[in-house]
C-alpha positions in Angstrom: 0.0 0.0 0.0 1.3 3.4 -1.0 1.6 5.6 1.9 0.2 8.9 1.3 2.5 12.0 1.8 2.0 13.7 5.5 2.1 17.2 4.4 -0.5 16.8 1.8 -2.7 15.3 4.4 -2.0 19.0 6.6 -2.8 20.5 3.8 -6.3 19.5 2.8 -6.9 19.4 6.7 -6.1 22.9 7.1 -8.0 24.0 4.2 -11.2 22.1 5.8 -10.8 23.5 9.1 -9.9 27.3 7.9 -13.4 27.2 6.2 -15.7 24.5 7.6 -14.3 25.3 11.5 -14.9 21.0 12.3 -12.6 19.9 14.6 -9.4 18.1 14.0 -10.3 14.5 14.5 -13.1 14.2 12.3 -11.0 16.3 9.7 -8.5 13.2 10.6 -11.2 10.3 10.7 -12.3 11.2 7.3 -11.4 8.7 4.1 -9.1 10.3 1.5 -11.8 10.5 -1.0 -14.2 11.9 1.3 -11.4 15.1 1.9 -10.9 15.2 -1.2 -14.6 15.6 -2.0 -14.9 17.8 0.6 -11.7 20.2 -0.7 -13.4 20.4 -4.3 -16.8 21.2 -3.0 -15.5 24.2 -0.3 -13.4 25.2 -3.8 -16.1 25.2 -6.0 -18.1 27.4 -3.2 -15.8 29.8 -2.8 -14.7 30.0 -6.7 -18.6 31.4 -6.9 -19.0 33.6 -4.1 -16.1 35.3 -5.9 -17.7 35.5 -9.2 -20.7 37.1 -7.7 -19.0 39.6 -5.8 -16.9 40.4 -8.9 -20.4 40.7 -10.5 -22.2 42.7 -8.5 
C-alpha cells in the first residue's frame, strides 16, 4: 500500500478546518476520497462567491 504524503494530508486538513471550523479528529477520521470531495466542493463554493462579488 502506498503511503500517502504527511504534508499533503496537513494540507487538505487545514483547508477544511480554515473554512468548515470542524474539529481536528473528524477532519482526521475522514477517508481520502471523502477530503478530497470535501476540498473540491469548499473550492467550487468559494470559486462562486467570488464570481458574484466580482459581478455585483
Amino acid at each position: 500500500m502506498k503511503r500517502y504524503p504527511e504534508s499533503a494530508l496537513w494540507d487538505e486538513v487545514a483547508f477544511l478546518a480554515y473554512h468548515l471550523h470542524w474539529p481536528l479528529s473528524e477532519l482526521l477520521d475522514l477517508a481520502h476520497r471523502d477530503r478530497v470531495r470535501m476540498i473540491n466542493i469548499v473550492a467550487e463554493l468559494n470559486r462562486r462567491s467570488i464570481e458574484n462579488l466580482r459581478d455585483a
